[in-house]
N, C-alpha and C positions, 0 to 999 in steps of 0.2 A: 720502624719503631712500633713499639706494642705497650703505647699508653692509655692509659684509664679512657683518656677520651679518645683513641682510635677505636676499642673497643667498642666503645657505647658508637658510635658512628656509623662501624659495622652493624652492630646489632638495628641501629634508628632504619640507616638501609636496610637490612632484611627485614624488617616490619614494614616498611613503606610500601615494599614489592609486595607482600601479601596479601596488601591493603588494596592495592590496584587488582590483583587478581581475582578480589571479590568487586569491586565497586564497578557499577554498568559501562560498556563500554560504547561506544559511538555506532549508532545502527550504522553498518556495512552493505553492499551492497548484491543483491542476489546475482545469480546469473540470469541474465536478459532477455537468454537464449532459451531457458528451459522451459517457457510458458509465458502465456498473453493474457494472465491471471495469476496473482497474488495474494496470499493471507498475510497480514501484520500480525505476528507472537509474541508476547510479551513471555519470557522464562521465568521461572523462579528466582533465579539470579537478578533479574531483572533489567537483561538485556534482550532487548528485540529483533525482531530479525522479518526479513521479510522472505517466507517458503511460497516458492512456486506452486500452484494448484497443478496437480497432476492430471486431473478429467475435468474440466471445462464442461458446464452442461451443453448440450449441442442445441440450443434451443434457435430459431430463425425469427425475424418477425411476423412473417409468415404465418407462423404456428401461434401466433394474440389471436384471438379473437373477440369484438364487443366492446375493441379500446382504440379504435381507429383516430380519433383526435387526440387521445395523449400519445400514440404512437406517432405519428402527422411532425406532435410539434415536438416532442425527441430526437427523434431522426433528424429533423431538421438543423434542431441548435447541435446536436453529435456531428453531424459532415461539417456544418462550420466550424466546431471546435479542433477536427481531427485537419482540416484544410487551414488553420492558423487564423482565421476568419473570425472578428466578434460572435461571442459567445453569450451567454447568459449560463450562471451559475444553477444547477436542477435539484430541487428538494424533491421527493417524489414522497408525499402520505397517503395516509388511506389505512385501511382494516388490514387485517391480517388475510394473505390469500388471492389478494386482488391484483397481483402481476405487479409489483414492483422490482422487484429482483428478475422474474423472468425478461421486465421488459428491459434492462440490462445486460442483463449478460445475451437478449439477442440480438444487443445494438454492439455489444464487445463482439459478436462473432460476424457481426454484420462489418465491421468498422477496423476491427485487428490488422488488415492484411493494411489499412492506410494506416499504421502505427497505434490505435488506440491502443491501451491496457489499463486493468485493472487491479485497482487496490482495495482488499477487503479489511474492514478494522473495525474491530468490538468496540460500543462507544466506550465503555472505559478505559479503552485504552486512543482516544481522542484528543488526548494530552499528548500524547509525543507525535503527534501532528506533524510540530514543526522541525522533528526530528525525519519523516519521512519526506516531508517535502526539499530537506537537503539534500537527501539521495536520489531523486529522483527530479530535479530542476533543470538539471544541466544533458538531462536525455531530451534526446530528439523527440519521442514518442510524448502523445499526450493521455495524461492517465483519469481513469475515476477515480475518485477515492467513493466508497461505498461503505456503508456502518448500517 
């Protein structure tokens, strides 16, 4: 039957479907496999996505220098976090330059092969948090999230 109101029916579905193909859709989950470092991206569209880092700085602890006690107690709370072990949650501040990031990612290169990984995210984009901790709950692996 091809009445007034199957038309409009049709038509409400076809705008309905359009309307999903713009509206954000549920972050998905990368492959796991591609890298032991991640960036969170927010599209224009505004759906996010988590892309694999392709070149991982290569940095060791090793390579700090003049930071032996906040290396000490990183390392520390990182093997108990990556061993399932009480933990403590790590702010790390400071100036610009002064090894926060380095001392990360050479506790991720230190730490990877016992499952750590890394999640990098813009603070503005800090809000969909809880959208990345969905995807990423139910893995084995224990992640940073880093901003």
């Amino acid at each position: 039957m091809n009445t007034p109101l199957d038309r409009l029916l049709s038509r409400v579905e076809t705008l309905i479907d359009r309307i999903e193909g713009v509206l954000p859709q549920p972050l998905g989950a990368p492959d796991w496999k591609a890298s032991v470092a991640y960036r969170y991206r927010k599209r224009s569209s505004g759906h996010g996505v988590l892309e694999p880092v392709k070149n991982v700085a290569n940095l060791q602890l090793t390579d700090l220098k003049e930071i032996e006690q906040q290396k000490e107690k990183i390392q520390r709370n990182t093997e108990q976090f990556v061993k399932g072990l009480p933990a403590n949650n790590v702010l790390l501040t400071g100036a610009r330059g002064t090894g926060k990031s380095s001392l990360i990612k050479a506790c991720l290169n230190t730490y990877a092969k016992q499952g750590l990984r890394l999640i990098e995210v813009d603070k503005d984009d800090l809000v969909d948090l809880p959208d990345i901790i969905d995807v990423v709950s139910a893995r084995p692996e224990k992640f940073i999230v880093f901003c």
